[in-house]
C-alpha positions in Angstrom: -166.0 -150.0 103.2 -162.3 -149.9 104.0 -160.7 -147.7 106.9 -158.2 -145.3 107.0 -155.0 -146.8 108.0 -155.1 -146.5 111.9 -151.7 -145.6 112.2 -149.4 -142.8 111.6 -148.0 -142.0 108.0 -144.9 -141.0 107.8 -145.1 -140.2 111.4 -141.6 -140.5 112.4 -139.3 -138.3 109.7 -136.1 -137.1 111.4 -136.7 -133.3 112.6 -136.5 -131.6 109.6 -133.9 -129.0 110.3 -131.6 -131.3 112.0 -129.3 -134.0 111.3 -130.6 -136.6 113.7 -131.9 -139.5 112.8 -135.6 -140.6 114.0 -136.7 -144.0 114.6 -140.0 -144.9 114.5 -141.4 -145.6 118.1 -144.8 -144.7 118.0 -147.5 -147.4 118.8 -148.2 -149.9 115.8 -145.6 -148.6 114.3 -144.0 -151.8 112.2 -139.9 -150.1 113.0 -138.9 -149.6 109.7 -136.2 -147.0 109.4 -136.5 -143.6 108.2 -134.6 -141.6 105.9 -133.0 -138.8 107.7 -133.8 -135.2 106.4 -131.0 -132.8 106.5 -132.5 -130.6 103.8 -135.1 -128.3 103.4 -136.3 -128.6 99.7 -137.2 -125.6 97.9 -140.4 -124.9 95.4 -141.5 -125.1 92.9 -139.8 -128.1 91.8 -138.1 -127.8 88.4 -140.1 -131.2 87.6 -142.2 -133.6 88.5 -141.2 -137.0 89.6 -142.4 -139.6 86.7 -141.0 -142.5 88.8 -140.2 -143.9 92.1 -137.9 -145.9 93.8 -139.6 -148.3 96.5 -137.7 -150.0 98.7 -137.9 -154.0 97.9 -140.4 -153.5 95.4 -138.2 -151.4 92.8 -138.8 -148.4 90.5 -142.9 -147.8 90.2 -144.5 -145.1 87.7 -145.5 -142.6 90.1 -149.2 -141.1 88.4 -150.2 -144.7 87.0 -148.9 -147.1 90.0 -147.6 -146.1 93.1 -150.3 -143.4 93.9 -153.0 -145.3 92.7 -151.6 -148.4 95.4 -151.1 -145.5 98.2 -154.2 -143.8 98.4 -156.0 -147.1 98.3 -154.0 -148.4 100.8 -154.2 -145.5 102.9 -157.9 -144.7 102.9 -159.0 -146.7 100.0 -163.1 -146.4 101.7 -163.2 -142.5 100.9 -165.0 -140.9 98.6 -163.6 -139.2 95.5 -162.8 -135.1 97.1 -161.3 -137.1 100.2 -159.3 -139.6 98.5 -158.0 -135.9 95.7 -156.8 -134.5 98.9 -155.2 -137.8 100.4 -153.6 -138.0 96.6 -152.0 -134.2 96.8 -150.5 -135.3 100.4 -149.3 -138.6 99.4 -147.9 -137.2 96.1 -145.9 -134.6 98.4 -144.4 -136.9 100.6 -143.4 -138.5 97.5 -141.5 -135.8 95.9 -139.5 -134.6 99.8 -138.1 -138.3 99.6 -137.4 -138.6 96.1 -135.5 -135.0 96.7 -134.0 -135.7 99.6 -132.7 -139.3 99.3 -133.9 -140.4 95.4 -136.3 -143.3 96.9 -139.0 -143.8 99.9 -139.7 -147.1 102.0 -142.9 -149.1 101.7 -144.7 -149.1 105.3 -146.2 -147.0 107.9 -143.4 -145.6 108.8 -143.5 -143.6 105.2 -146.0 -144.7 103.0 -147.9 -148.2 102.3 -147.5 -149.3 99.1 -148.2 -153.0 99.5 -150.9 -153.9 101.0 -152.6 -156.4 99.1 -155.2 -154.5 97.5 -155.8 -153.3 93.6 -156.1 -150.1 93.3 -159.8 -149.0 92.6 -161.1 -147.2 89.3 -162.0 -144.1 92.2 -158.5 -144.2 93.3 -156.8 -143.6 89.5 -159.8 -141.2 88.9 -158.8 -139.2 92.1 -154.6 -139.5 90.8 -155.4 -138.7 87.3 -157.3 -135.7 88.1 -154.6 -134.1 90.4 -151.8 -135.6 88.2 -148.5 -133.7 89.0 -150.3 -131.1 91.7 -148.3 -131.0 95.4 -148.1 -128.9 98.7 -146.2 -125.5 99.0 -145.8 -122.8 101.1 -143.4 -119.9 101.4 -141.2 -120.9 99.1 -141.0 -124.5 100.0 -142.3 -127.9 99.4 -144.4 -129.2 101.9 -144.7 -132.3 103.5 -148.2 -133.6 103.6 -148.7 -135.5 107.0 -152.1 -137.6 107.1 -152.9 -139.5 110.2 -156.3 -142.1 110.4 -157.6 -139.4 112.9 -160.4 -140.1 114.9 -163.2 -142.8 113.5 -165.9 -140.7 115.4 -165.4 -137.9 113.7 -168.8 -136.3 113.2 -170.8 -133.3 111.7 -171.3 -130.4 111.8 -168.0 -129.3 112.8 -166.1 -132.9 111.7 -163.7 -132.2 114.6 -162.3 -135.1 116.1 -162.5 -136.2 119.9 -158.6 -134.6 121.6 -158.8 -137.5 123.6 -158.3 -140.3 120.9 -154.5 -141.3 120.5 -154.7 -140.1 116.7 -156.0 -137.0 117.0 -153.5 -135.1 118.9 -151.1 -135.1 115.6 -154.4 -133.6 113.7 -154.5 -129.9 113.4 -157.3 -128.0 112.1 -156.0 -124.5 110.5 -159.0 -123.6 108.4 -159.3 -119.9 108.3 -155.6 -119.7 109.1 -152.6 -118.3 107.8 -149.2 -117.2 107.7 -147.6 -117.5 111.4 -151.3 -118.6 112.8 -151.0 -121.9 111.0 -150.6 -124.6 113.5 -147.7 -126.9 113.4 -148.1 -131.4 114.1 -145.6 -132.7 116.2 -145.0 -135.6 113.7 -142.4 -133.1 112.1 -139.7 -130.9 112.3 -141.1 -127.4 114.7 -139.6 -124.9 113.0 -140.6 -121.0 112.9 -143.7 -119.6 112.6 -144.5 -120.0 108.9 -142.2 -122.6 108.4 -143.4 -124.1 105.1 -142.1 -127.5 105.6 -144.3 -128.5 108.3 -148.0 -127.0 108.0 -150.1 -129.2 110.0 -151.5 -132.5 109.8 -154.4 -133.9 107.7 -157.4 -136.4 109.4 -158.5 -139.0 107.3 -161.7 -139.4 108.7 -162.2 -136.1 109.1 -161.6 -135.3 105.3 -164.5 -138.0 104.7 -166.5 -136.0 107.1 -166.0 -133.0 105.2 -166.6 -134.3 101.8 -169.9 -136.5 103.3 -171.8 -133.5 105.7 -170.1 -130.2 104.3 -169.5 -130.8 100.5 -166.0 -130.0 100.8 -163.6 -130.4 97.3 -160.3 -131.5 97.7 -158.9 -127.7 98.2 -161.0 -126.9 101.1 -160.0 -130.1 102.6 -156.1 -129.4 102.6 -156.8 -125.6 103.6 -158.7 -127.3 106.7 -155.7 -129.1 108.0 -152.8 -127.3 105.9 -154.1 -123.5 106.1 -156.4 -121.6 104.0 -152.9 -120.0 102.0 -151.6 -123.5 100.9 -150.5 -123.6 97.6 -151.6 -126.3 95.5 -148.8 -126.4 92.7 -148.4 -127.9 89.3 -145.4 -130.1 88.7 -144.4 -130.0 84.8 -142.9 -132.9 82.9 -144.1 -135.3 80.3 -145.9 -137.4 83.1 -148.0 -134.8 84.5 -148.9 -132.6 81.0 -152.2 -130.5 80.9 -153.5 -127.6 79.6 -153.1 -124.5 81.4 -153.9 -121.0 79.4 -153.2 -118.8 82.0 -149.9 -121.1 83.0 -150.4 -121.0 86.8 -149.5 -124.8 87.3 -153.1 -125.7 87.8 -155.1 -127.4 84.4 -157.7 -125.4 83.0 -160.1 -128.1 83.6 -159.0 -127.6 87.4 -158.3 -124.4 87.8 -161.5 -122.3 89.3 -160.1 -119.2 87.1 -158.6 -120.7 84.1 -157.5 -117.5 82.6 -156.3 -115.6 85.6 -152.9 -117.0 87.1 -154.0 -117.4 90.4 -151.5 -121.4 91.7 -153.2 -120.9 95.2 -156.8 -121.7 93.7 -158.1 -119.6 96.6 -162.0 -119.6 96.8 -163.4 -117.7 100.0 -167.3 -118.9 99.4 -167.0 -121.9 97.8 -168.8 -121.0 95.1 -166.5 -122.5 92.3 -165.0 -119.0 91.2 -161.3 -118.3 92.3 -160.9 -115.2 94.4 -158.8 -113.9 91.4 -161.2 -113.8 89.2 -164.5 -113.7 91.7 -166.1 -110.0 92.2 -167.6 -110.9 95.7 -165.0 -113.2 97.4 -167.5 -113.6 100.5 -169.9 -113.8 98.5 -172.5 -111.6 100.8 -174.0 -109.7 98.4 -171.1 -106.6 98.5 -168.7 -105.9 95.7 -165.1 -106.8 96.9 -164.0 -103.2 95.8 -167.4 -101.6 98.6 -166.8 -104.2 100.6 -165.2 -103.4 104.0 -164.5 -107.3 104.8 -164.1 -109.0 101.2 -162.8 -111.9 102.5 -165.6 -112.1 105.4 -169.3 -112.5 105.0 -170.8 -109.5 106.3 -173.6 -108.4 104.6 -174.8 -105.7 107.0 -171.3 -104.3 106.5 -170.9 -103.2 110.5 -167.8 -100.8 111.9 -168.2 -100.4 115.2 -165.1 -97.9 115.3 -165.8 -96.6 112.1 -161.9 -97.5 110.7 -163.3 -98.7 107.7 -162.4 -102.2 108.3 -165.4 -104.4 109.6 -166.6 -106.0 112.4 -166.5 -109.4 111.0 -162.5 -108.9 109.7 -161.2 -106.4 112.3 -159.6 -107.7 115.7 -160.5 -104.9 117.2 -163.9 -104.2 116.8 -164.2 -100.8 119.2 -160.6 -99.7 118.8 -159.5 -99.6 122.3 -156.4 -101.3 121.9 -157.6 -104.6 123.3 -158.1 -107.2 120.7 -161.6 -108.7 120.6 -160.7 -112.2 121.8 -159.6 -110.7 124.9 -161.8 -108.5 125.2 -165.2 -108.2 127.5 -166.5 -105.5 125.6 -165.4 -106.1 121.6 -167.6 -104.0 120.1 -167.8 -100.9 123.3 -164.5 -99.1 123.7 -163.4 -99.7 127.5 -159.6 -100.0 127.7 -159.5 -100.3 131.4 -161.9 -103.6 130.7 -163.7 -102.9 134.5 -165.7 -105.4 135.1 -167.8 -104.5 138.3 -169.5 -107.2 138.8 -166.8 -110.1 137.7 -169.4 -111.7 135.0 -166.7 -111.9 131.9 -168.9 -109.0 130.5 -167.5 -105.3 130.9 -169.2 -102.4 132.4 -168.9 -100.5 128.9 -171.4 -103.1 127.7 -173.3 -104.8 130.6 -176.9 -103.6 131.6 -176.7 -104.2 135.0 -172.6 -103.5 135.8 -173.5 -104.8 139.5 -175.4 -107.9 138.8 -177.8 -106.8 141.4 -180.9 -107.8 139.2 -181.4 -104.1 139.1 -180.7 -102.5 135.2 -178.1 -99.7 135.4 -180.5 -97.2 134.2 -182.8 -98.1 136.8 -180.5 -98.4 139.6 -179.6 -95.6 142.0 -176.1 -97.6 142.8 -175.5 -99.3 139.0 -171.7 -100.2 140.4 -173.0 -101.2 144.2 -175.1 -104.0 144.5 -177.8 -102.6 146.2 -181.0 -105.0 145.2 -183.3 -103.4 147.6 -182.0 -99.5 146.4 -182.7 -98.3 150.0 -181.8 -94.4 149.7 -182.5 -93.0 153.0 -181.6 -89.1 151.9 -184.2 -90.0 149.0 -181.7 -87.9 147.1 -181.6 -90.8 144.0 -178.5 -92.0 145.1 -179.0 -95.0 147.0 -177.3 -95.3 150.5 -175.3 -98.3 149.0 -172.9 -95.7 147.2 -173.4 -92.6 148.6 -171.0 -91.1 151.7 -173.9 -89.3 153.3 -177.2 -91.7 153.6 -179.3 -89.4 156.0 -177.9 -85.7 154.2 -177.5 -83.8 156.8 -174.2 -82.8 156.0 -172.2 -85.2 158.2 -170.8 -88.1 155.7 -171.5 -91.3 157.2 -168.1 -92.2 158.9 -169.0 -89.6 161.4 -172.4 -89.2 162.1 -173.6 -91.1 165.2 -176.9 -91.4 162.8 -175.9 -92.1 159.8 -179.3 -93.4 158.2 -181.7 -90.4 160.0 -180.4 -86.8 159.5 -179.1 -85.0 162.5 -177.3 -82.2 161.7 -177.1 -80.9 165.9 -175.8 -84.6 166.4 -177.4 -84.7 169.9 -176.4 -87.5 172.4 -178.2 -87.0 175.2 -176.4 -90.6 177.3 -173.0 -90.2 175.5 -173.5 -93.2 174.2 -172.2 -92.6 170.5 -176.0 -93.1 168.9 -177.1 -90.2 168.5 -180.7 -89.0 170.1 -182.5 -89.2 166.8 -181.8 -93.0 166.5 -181.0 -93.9 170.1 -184.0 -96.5 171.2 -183.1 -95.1 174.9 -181.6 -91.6 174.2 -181.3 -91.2 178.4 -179.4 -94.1 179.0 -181.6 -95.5 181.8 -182.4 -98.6 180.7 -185.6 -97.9 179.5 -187.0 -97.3 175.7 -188.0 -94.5 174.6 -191.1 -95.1 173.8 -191.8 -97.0 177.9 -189.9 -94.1 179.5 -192.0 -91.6 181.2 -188.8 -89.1 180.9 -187.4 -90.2 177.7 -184.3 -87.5 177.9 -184.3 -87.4 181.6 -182.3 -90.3 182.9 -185.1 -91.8 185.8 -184.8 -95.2 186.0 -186.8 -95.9 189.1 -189.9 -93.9 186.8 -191.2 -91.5 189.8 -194.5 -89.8 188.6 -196.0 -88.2 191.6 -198.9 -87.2 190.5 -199.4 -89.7 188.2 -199.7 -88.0 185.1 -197.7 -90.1 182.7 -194.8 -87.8 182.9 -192.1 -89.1 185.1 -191.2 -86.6 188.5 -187.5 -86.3 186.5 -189.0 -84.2 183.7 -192.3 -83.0 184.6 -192.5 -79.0 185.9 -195.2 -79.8 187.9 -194.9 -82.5 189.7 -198.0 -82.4 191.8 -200.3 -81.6 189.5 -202.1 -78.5 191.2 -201.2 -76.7 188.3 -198.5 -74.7 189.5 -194.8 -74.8 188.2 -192.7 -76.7 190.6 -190.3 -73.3 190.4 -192.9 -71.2 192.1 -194.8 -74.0 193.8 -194.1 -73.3 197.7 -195.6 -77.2 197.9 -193.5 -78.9 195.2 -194.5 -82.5 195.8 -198.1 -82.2 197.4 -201.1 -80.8 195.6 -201.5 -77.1 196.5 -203.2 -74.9 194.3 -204.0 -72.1 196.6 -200.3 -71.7 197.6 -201.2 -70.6 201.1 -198.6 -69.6 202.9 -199.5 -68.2 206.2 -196.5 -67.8 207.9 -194.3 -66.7 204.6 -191.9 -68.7 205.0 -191.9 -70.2 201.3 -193.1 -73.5 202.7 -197.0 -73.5 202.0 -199.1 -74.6 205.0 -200.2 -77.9 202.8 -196.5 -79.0 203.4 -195.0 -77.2 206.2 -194.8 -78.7 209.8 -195.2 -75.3 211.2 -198.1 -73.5 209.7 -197.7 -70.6 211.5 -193.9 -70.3 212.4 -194.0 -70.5 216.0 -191.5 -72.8 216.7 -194.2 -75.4 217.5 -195.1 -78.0 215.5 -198.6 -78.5 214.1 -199.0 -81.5 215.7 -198.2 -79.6 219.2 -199.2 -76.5 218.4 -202.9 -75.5 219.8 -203.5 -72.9 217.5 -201.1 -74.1 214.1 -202.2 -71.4 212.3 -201.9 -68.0 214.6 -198.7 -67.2 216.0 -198.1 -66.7 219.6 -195.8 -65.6 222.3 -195.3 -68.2 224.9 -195.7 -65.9 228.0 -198.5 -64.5 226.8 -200.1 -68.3 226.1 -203.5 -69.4 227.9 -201.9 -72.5 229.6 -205.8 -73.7 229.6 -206.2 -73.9 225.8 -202.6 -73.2 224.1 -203.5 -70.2 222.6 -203.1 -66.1 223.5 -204.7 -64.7 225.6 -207.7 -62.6 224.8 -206.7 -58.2 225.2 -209.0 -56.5 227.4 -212.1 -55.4 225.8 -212.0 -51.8 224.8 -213.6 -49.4 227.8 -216.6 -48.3 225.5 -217.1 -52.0 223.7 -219.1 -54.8 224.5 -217.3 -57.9 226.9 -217.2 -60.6 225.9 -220.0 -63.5 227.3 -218.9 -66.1 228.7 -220.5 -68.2 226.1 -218.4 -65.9 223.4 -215.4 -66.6 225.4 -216.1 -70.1 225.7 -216.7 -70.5 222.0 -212.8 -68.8 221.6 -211.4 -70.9 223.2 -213.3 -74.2 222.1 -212.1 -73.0 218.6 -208.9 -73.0 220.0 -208.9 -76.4 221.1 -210.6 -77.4 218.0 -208.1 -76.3 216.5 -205.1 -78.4 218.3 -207.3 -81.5 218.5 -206.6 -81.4 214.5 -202.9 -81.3 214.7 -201.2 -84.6 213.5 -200.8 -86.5 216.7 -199.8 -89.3 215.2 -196.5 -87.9 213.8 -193.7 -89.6 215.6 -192.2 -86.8 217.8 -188.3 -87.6 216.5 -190.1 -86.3 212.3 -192.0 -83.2 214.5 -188.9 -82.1 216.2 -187.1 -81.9 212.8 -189.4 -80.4 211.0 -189.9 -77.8 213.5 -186.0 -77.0 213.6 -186.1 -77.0 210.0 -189.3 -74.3 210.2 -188.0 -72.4 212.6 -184.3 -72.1 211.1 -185.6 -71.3 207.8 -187.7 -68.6 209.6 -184.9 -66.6 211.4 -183.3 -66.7 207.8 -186.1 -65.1 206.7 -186.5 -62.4 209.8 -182.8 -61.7 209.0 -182.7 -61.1 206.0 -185.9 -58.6 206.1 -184.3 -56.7 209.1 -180.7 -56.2 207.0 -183.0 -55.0 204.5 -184.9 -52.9 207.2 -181.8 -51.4 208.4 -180.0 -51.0 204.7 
């Protein structure tokens, strides 16, 4: 099989819409010089050119020699679509030259003519049955650039690798058109839809489109050229062919022979011109029902209802974003938030947060929240909402903000409130150690044992009185005797019976006497007289007086150092003049 010519053809015309001349300087390039262009050239052509001058190799019937030697030349190994469509471009770049300057050189650096080889039988077939057709667009004649391309160019999509030195002249403009059409760099850049320059054909890729897609030669150029290429009919006695409906195409070409239709146009491929085809797309929908006829869209789908559809609309939803731009084509969402940053908006994502939670499951769909703790257990997870606990104190100022507080009690001052404060008194000690856990104790006094520390229990002895009425606060006492009435129960006070002498000194603690009229024998009064008519006393009744007596002050805490006595008896007695005082003002009052 012979290759594609590996280098550029005619890769090196002067910029078409200036004067300067262009050398060739590309790599492999042989240096022959180029004809400057300083014209556009204008179409159709008022006839075809039945002969060409070649430089050095002198005037050449164009249809029945020079072709034939190009295409075979240039990609003499193709089969018969690819070496039609390498036919077309060669024939182009024919005609600019022979308009432009009246003859073309023989080389890379515009077209090989010489190369050694005879033309093949497939080579005159593919000339012969395109004889006279060439490239236009927008009024002009176009200049068919063909590189080799690249030689790996494989199905499905028989797009070449961007990093092979060929294919970065190469464009591919199928489905294309108007401005969209991309320019090659091997010619002039003019304007958007300048007709001159309309891209670059691959000549392996055209073999790869003929081989793997069934491609004819029209749906080759439009995949390099643009799918609203013109495909135009020269006239003159070289090039003569029946055409009824006098489009420039010949009948036995034209895929609507009786319907003038030069641009050959065939959306589906199905062999039937647009002009004369009912279902351009063919999908099954009459072109005139058919809200995309030139898009396959069976199912017909409008997502904004504009009548235009989905499959020919560039904006799907209508939003003003245009669908290639936009994360949600087919939902309307101008303001294109995207919560979560995935490329896909929140006007079409299921789960806007990406927190593995589906929006209409999650209680935060635009907080990632994967655990969806919702303290309040209001539905609105704590994640999003201002108030977690709702108590009515939005999280920024409630010194609970996960348990509701509404009184937003701090015992300690700490700024955690009680309700979620592990040690609400501040002493040091949990709450759930502390034996006063809102009574700040932290040396845990409990007196009586009872599990409640002294700092918050009302009874801190235990003898079942309140410590506000208990005359024996911290000693067990439930009889609250209090024999002297001073307010100091006799189970606590030094001086039972407010005397003036301590218990431990006193020979009868609990009877009050007067010192002068004391027995110095036993420390207690002396007995009255007995009454006149009344029994005395025996001595054995006396005697067991004043044994009682001395029973009595043998109890008395001896052991009391007589420093703690003294006090407490000062403290007695001082607390017992109070006392006298007070009931004498009221006496006197």
């Amino acid at each position: 099989m012979t290759l594609p010519s590996t280098k550029l053809v005619a890769a090196t015309l002067a910029m078409m819409v200036v004067s300067t001349v262009v050398g060739c300087g590309a790599s492999g390039f042989e240096g022959e010089d180029v004809d400057s262009v300083t014209q556009d050239v204008s179409a159709p052509l008022p006839h075809a050119y039945c002969t060409i001058a070649v430089k050095g190799k002198g005037t050449k019937s164009m249809e029945d020699d020079y072709l034939p030697h190009v295409i075979t030349c240039e990609n003499g190994g193709a089969d018969l679509e690819a070496l039609k469509a390498q036919a077309i471009a060669a024939r182009s770049v024919a005609y600019y030259n022979m308009a432009t300057s009246g003859s073309i050189c023989d080389g890379q650096g515009c077209q090989v003519y010489s190369c050694g080889a005879s033309p093949s039988d497939r080579a005159k077939k593919a000339v012969e049955e395109t004889r006279g057709m060439y490239l236009s667009y927008g009024g002009m004649l176009t200049y068919g650039f063909y590189v080799s391309g690249d030689p790996g160019t494989d199905p499905p999509g028989c797009v070449g690798n961007p990093g092979y030195s060929m294919e970065k002249y190469v464009t591919y403009n199928h489905g294309k058109t108007g401005h969209d059409v991309k320019q090659t760099p091997l010619g002039g850049m003019g304007p958007p839809g300048y007709g001159q320059n309309r891209g670059c054909m691959s000549q392996w890729g055209a073999r790869c489109l003929e081989a793997h897609k069934g491609y004819d030669y029209r749906h080759i150029l439009q995949f390099y050229y643009g799918d609203d290429i013109k495909i135009v009919q020269a006239t003159g006695s070289c090039v003569a062919i029946d055409d009824k409906d006098k489009d420039g195409v010949a009948d036995d070409q034209d895929n609507c022979p009786t319907i003038k239709n030069a641009s050959q146009i065939d959306t589906d491929h199905d062999g039937k011109g647009d002009a004369c085809d009912a279902d351009d797309d063919g999908d099954g929908v009459k072109d005139a029902a058919d809200n995309c006829p030139k898009n396959k869209n069976p199912d017909q789908t409008d997502t904004d209802g504009d009548g235009k559809g989905n499959a020919c609309d560039p904006d799907n939803d209508n939003d003003t974003v245009k669908d290639e731009k936009d994360n949600c084509p087919n939902a309307s969402n101008k303001g294109q938030l995207d919560t979560d940053k995935d490329g896909k908006g929140d006007a079409c994502d299921g789960d806007d947060d990406n927190d593995g939670i589906s929006d209409d499951q999650d209680n935060c769909p635009r907080n990632a929240n994967p655990k969806q703790v919702d303290s309040d257990g209001d539905g609105k997870g704590d994640a999003c909402e201002a108030d977690d606990d709702g108590d009515g104190i939005t999280d920024a100022d409630d010194n609970c903000p996960k348990v509701a507080n509404a009184d937003q009690m701090d015992t300690d001052k700490d700024g955690k409130g009680d309700d979620c404060d592990d040690d609400r008194d501040g002493d040091g000690i949990a709450n759930g150690s502390d034996n006063c856990p809102d009574a700040p104790n932290g040396d845990q006094a409990d007196a009586n044992g009872n599990g409640a520390g002294d700092a918050c229990d009302d009874d801190a002895d235990g003898d079942g009185v309140p410590d506000a009425s208990d005359v024996c606060p911290q000693q067990a006492d439930p009889e609250q005797k209090d024999t002297d009435e001073d307010g100091l129960g006799d189970a606590c006070d030094p001086d039972i019976d407010g005397d003036d002498v301590p218990n431990a000194a006193d020979g009868c603690p609990v009877q009050e006497e007067v010192p002068t009229d004391q027995d110095p024998a036993t420390g207690c009064p002396r007995s009255p007289a007995p009454p006149a008519q009344g029994p005395s006393l025996t001595d054995g009744s006396q005697a067991a007086a004043q044994g009682s007596c001395a029973a009595t002050r043998a109890t008395g805490v001896g052991s009391v150092p007589g420093w703690m006595t003294a006090l407490a008896v000062a403290a007695a007695v001082l607390l017992r003049r109070r006392r006298r005082a007070g009931m004498q003002g009221r006496a006197t009052g």
